[in-house]
N, CA, C and O atoms as a GROMACS GRO file, in nm:
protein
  504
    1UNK      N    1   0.188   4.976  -4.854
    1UNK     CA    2   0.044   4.961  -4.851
    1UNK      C    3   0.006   4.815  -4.837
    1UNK      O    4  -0.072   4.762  -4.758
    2UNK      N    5   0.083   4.760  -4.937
    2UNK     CA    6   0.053   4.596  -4.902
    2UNK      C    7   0.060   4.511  -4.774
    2UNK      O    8  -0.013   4.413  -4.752
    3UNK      N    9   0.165   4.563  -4.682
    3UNK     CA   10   0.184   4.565  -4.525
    3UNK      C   11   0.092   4.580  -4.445
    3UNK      O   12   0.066   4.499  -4.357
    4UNK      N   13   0.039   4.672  -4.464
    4UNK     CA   14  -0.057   4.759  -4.408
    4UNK      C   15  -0.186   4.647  -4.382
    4UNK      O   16  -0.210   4.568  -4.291
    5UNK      N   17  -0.265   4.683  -4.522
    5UNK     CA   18  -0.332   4.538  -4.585
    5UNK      C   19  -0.315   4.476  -4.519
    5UNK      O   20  -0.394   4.489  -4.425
    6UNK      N   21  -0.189   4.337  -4.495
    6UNK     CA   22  -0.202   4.216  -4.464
    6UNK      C   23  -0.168   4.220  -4.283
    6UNK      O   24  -0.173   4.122  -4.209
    7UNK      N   25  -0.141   4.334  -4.251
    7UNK     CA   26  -0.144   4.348  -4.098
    7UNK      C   27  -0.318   4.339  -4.034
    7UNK      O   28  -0.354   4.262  -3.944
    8UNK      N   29  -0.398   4.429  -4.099
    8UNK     CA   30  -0.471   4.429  -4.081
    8UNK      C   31  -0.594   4.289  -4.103
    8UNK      O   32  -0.685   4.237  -4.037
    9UNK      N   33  -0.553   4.278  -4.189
    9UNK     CA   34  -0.573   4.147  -4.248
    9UNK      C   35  -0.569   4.039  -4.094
    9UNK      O   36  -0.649   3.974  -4.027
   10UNK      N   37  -0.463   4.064  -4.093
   10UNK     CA   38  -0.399   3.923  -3.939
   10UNK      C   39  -0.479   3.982  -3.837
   10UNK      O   40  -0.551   3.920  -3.760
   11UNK      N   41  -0.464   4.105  -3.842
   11UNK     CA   42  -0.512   4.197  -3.683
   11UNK      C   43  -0.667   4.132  -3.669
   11UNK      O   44  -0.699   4.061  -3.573
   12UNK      N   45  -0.762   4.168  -3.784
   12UNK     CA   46  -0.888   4.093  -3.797
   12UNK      C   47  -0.920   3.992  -3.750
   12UNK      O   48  -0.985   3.978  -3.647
   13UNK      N   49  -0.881   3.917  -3.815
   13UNK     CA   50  -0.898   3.733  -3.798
   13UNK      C   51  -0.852   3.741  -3.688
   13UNK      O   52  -0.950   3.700  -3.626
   14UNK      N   53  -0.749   3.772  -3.582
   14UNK     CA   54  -0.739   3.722  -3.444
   14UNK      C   55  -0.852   3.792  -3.339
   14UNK      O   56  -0.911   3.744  -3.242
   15UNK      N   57  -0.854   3.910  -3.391
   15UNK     CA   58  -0.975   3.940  -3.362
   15UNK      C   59  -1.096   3.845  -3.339
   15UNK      O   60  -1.134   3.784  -3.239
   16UNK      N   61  -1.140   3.852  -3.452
   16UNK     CA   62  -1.265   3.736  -3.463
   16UNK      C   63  -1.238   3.607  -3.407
   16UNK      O   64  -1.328   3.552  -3.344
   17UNK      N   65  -1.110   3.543  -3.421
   17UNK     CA   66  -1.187   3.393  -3.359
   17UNK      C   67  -1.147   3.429  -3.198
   17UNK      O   68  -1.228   3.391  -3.113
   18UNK      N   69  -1.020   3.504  -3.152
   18UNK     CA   70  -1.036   3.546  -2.992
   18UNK      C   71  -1.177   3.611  -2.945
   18UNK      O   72  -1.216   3.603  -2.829
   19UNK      N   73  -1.249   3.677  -3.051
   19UNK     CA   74  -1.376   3.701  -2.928
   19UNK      C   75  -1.441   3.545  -2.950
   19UNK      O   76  -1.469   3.486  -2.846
   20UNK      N   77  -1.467   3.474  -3.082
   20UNK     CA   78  -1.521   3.362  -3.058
   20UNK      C   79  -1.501   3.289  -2.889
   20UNK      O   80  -1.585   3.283  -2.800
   21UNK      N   81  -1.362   3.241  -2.891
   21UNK     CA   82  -1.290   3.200  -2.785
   21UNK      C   83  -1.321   3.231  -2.709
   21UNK      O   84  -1.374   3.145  -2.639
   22UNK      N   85  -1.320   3.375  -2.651
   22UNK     CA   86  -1.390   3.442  -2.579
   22UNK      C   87  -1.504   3.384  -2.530
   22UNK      O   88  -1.513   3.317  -2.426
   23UNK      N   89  -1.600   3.413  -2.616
   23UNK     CA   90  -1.765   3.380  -2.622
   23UNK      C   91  -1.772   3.239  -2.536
   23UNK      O   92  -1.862   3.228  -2.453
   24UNK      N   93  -1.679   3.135  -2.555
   24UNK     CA   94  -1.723   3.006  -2.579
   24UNK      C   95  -1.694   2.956  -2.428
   24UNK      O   96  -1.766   2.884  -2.359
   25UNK      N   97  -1.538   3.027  -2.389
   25UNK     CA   98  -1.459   3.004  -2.254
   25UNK      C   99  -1.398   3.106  -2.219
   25UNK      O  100  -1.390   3.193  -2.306
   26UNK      N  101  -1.340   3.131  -2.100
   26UNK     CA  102  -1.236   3.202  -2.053
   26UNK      C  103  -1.086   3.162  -2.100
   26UNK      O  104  -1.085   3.039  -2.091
   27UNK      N  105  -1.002   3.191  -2.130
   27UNK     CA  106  -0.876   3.196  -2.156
   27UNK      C  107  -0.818   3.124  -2.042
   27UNK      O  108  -0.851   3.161  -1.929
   28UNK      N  109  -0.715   3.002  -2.061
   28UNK     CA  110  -0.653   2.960  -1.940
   28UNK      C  111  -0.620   3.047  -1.862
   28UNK      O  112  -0.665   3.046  -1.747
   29UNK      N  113  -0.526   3.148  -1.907
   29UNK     CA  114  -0.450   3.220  -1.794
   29UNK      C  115  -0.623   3.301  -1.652
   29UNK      O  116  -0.648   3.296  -1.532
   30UNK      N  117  -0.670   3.347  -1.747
   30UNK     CA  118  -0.830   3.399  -1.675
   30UNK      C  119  -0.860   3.293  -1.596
   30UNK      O  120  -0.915   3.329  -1.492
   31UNK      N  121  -0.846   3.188  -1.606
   31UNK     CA  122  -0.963   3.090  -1.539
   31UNK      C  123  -0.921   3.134  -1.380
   31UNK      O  124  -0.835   3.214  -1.345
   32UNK      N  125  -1.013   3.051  -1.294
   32UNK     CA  126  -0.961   3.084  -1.118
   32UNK      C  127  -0.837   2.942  -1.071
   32UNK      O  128  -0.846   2.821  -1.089
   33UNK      N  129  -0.775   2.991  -1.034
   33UNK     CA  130  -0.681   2.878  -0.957
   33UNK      C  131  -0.732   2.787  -0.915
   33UNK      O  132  -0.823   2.794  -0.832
   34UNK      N  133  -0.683   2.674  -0.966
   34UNK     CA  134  -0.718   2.512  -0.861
   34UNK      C  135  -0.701   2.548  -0.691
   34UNK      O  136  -0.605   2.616  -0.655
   35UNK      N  137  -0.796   2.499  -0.597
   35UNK     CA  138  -0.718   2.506  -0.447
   35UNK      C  139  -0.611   2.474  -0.454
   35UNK      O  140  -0.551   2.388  -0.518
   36UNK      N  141  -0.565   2.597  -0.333
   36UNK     CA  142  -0.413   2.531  -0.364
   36UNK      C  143  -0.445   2.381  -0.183
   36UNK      O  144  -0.531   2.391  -0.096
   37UNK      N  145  -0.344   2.278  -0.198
   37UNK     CA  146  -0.314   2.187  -0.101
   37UNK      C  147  -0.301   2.278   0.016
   37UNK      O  148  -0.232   2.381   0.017
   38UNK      N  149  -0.393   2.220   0.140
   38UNK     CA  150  -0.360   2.255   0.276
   38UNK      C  151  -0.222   2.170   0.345
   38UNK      O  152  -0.238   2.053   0.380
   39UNK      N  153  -0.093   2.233   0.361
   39UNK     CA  154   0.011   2.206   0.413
   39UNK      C  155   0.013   2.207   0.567
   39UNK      O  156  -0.009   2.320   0.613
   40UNK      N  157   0.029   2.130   0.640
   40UNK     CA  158   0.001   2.123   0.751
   40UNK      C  159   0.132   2.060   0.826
   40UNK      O  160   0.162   1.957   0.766
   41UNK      N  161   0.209   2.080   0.920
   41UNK     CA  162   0.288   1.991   0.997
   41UNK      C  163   0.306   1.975   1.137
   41UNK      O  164   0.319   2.072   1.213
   42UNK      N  165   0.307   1.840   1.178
   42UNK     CA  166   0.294   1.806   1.282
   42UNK      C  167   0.480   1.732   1.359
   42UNK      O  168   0.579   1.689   1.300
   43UNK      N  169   0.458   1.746   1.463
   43UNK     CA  170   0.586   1.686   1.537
   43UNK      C  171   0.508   1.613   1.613
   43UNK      O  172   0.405   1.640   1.674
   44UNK      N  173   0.609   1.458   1.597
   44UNK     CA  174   0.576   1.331   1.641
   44UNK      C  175   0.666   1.329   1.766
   44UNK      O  176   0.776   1.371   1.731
   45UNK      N  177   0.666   1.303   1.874
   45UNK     CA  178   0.744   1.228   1.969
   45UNK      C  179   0.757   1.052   1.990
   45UNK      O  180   0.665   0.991   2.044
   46UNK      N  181   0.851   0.999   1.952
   46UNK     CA  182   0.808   0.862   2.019
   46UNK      C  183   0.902   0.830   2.154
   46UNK      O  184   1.011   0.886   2.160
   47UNK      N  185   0.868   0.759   2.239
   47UNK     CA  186   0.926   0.712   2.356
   47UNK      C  187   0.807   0.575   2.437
   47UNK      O  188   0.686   0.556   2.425
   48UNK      N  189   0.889   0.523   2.498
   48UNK     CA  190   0.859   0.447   2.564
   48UNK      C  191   0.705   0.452   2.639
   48UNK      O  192   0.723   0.498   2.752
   49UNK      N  193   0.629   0.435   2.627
   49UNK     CA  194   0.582   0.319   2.512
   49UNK      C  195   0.443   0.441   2.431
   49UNK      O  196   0.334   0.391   2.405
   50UNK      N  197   0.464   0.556   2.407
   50UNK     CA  198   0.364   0.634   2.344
   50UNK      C  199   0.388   0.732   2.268
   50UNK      O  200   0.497   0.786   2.290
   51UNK      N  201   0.315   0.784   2.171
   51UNK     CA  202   0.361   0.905   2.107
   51UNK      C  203   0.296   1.047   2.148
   51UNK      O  204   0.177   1.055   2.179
   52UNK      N  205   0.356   1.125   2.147
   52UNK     CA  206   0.293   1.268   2.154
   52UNK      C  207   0.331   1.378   2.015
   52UNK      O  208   0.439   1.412   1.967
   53UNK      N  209   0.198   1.412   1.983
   53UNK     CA  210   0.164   1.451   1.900
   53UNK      C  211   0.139   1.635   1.885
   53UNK      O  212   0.038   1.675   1.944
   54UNK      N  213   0.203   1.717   1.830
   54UNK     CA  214   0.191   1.886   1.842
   54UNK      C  215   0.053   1.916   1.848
   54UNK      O  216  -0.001   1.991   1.928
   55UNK      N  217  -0.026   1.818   1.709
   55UNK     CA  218  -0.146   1.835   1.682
   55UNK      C  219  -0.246   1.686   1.639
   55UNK      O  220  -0.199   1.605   1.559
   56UNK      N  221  -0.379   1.667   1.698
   56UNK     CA  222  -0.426   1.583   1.709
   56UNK      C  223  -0.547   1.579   1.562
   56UNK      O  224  -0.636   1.495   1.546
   57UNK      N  225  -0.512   1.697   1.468
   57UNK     CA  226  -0.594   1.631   1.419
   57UNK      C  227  -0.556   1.775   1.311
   57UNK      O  228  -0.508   1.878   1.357
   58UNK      N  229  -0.587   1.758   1.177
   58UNK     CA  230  -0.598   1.880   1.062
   58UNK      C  231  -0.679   1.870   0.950
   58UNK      O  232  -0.727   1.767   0.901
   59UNK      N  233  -0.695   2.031   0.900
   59UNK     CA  234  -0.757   1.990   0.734
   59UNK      C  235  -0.721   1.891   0.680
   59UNK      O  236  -0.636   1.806   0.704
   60UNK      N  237  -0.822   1.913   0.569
   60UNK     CA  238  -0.782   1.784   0.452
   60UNK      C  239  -0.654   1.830   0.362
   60UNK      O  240  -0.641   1.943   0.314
   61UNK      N  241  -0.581   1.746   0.350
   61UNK     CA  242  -0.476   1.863   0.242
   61UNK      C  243  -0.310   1.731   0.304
   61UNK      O  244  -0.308   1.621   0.359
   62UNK      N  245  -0.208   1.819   0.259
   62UNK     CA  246  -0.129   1.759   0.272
   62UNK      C  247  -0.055   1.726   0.470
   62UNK      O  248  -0.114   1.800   0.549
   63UNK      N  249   0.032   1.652   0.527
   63UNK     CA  250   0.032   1.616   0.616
   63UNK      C  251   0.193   1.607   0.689
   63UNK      O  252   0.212   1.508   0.761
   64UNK      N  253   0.247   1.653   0.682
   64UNK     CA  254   0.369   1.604   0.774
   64UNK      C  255   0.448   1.588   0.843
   64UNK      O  256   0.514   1.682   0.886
   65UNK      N  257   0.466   1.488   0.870
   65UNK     CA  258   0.493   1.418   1.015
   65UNK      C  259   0.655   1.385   1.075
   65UNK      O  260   0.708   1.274   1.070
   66UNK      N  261   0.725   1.530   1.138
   66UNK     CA  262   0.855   1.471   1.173
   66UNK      C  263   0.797   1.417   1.262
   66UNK      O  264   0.694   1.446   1.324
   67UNK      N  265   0.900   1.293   1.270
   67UNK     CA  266   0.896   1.203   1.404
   67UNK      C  267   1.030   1.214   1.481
   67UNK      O  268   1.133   1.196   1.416
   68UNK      N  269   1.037   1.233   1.574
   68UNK     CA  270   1.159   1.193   1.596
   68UNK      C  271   1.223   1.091   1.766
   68UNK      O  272   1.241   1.157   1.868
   69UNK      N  273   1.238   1.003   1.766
   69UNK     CA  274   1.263   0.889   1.866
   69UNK      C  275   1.340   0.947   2.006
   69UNK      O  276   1.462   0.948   2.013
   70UNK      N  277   1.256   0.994   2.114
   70UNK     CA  278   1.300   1.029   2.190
   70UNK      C  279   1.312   0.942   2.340
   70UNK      O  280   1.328   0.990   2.453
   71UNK      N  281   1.298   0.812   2.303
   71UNK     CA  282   1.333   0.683   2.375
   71UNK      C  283   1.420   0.605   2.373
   71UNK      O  284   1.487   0.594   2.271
   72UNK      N  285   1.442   0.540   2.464
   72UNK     CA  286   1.560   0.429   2.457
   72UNK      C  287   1.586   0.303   2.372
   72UNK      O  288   1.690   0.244   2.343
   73UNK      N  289   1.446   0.281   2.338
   73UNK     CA  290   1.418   0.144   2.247
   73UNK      C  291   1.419   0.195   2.084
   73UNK      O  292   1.430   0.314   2.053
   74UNK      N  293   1.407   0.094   1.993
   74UNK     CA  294   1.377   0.181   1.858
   74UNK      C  295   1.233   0.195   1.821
   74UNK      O  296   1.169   0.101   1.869
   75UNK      N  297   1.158   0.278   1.754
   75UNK     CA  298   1.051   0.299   1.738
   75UNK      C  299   1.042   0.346   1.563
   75UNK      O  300   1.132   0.393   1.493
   76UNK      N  301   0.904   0.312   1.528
   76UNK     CA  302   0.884   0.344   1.394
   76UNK      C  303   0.744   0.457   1.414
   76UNK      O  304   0.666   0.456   1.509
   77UNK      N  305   0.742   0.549   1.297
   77UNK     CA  306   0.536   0.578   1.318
   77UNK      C  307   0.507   0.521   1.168
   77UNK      O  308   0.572   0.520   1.064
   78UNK      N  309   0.376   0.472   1.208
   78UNK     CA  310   0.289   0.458   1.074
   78UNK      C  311   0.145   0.482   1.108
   78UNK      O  312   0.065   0.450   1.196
   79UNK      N  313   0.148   0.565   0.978
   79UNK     CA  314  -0.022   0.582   0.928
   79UNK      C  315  -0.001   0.596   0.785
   79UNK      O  316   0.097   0.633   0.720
   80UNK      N  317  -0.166   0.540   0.739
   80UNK     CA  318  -0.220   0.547   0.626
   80UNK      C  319  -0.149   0.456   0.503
   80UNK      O  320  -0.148   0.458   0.380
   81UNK      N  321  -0.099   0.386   0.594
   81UNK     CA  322   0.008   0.314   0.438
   81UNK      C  323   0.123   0.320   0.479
   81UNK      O  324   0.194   0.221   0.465
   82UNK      N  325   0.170   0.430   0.537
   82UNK     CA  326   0.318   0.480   0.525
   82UNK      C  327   0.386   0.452   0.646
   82UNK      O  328   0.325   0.411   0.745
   83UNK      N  329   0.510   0.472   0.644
   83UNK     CA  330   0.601   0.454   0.798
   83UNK      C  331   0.710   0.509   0.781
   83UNK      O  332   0.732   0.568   0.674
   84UNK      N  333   0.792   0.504   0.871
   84UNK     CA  334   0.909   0.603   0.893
   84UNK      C  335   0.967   0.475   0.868
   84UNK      O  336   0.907   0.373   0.833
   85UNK      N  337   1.180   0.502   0.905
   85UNK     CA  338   1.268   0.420   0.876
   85UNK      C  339   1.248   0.381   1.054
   85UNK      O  340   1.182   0.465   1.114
   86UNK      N  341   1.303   0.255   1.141
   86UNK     CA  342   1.294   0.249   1.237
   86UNK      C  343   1.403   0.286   1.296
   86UNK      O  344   1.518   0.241   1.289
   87UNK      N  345   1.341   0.402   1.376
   87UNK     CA  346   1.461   0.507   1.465
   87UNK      C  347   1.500   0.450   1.543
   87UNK      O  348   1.420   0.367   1.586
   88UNK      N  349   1.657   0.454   1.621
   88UNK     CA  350   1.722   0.478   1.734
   88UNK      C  351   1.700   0.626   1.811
   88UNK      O  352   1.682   0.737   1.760
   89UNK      N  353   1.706   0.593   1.933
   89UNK     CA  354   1.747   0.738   2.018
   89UNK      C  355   1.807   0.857   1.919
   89UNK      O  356   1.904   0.856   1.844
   90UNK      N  357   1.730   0.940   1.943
   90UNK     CA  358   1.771   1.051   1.898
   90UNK      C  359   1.760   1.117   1.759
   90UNK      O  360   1.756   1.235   1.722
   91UNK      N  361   1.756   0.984   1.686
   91UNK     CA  362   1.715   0.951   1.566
   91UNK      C  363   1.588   1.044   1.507
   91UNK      O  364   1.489   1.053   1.580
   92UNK      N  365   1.587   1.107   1.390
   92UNK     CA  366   1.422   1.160   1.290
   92UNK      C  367   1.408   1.097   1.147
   92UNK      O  368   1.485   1.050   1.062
   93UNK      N  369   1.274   1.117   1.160
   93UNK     CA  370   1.300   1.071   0.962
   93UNK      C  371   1.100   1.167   0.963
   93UNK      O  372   1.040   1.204   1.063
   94UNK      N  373   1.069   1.175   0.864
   94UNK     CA  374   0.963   1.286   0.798
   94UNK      C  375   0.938   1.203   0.728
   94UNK      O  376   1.017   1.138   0.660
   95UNK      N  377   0.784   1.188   0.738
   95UNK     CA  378   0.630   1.128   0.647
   95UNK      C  379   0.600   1.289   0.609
   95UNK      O  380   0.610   1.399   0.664
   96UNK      N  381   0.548   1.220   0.452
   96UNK     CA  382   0.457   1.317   0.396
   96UNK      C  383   0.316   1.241   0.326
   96UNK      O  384   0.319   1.159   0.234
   97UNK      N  385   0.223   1.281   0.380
   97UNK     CA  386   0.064   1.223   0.380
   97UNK      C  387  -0.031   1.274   0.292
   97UNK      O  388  -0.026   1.396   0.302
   98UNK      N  389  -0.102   1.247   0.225
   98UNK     CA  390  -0.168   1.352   0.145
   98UNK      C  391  -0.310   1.248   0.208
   98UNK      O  392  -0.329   1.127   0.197
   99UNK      N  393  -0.393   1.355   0.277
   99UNK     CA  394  -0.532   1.336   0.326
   99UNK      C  395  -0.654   1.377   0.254
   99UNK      O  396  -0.713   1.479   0.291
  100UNK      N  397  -0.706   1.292   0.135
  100UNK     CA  398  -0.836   1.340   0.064
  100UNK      C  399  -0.947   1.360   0.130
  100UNK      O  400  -1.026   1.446   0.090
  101UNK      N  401  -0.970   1.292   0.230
  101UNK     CA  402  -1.116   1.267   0.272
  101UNK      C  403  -1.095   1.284   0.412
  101UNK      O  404  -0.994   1.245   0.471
  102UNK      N  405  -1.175   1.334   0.458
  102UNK     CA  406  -1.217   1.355   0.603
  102UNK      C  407  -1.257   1.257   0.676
  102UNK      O  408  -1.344   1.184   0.630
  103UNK      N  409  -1.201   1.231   0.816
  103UNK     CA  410  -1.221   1.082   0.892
  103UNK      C  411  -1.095   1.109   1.002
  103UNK      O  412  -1.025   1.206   1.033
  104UNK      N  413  -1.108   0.966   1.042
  104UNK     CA  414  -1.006   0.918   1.184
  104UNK      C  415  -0.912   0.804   1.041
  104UNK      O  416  -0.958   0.757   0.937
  105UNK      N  417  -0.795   0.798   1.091
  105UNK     CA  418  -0.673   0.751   1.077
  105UNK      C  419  -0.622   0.695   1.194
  105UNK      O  420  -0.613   0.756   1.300
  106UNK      N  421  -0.588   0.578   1.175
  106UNK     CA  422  -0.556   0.492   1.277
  106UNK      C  423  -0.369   0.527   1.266
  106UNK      O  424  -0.308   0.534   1.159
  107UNK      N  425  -0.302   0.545   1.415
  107UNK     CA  426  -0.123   0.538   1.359
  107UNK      C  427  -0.103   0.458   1.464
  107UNK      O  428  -0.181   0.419   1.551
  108UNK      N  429   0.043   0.434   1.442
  108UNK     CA  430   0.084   0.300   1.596
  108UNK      C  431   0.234   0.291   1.496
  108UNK      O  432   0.246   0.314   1.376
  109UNK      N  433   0.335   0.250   1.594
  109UNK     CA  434   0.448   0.193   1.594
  109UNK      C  435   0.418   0.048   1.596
  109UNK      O  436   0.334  -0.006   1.667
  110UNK      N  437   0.562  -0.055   1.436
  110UNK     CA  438   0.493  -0.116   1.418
  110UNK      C  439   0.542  -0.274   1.480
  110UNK      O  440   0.515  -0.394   1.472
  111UNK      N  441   0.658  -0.152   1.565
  111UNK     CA  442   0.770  -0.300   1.641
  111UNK      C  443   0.655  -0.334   1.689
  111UNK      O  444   0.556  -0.264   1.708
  112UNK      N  445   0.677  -0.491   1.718
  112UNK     CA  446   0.604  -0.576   1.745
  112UNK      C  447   0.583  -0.574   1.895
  112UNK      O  448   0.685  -0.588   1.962
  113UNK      N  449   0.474  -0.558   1.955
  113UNK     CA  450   0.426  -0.567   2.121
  113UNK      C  451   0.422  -0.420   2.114
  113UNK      O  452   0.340  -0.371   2.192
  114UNK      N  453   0.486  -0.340   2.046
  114UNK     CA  454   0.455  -0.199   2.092
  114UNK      C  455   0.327  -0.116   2.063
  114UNK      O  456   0.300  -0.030   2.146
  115UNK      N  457   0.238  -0.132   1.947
  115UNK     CA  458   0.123  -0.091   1.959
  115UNK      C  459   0.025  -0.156   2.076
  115UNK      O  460  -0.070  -0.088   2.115
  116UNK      N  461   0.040  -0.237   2.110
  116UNK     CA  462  -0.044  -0.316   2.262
  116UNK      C  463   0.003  -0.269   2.316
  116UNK      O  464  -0.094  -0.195   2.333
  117UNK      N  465   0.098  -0.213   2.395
  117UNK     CA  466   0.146  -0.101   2.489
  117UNK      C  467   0.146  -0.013   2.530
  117UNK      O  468   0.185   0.038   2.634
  118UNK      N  469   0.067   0.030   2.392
  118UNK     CA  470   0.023   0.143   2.370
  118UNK      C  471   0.084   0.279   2.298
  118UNK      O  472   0.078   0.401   2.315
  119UNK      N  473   0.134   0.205   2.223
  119UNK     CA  474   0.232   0.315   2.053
  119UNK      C  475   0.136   0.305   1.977
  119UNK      O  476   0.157   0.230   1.882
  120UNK      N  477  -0.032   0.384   1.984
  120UNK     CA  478  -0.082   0.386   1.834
  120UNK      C  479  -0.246   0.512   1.881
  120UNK      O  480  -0.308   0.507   1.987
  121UNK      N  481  -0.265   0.572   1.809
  121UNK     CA  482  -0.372   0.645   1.840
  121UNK      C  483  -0.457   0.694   1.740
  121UNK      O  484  -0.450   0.620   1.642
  122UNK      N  485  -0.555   0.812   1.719
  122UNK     CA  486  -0.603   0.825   1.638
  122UNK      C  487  -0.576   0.988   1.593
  122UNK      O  488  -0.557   1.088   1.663
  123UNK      N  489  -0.584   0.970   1.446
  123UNK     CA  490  -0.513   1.119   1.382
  123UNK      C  491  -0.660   1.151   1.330
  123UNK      O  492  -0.716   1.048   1.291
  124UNK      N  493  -0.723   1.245   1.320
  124UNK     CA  494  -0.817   1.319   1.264
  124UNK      C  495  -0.844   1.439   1.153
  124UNK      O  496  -0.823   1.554   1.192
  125UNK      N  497  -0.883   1.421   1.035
  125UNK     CA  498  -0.907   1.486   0.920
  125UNK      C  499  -1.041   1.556   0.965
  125UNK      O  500  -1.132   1.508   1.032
  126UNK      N  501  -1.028   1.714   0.895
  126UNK     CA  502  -1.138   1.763   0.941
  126UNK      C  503  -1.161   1.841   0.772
  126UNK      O  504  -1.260   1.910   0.749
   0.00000   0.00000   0.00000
């Protein structure tokens, strides 16, 4: 009997302050999911003297960028801060970008004379 009692006892009280809880908020697990990150990936070409790009422009969300050096010279990509290792022929290396805000992004290779040549363009957040 005393069991009984103090089960009930416990059963109560969680009772009461979970509807409080209730009342006040939703329960973590209830709440709605954070967005999840827009994953997006693009293939870089570099070669003599320009890049080509799969896609010219994506959501806001995450970003990335195989590159891979399909020229004779060595080439790097950079945007937003970031850059690849500087490839040889044949050579890849993968940027990963995280894009908050919507806009143009400037990219270009950063060997020297090669963005005037025309290694650099514009990436677009939508």
């Amino acid at each position: 009997m005393k069991r009984i009692m103090v089960g009930l006892v416990a059963t109560a009280a969680i009772g009461v302050f979970g509807a409080t809880t209730a009342a006040g908020q939703a329960p973590a697990a209830a709440k709605a999911p954070q967005s999840v990150a827009l994953l997006k990936t693009i293939t870089v070409s570099a070669k003599e003297f320009k890049f080509t790009l799969s896609a010219k422009s994506a959501k806001r969300g995450i970003v990335v960028f195989k590159v891979t050096n399909t020229g004779a010279l060595q080439h790097d990509f950079s945007i937003k801060g970031r850059k690849t290792k500087l490839l040889s022929h044949g050579k890849s290396d993968t940027l990963r970008v995280t894009f908050l805000k919507k806009g143009t992004y400037p990219y270009k290779c950063t060997v020297p004379g090669h963005a005037a040549a025309g290694m650099k363009g514009v990436f677009t957040i939508t």
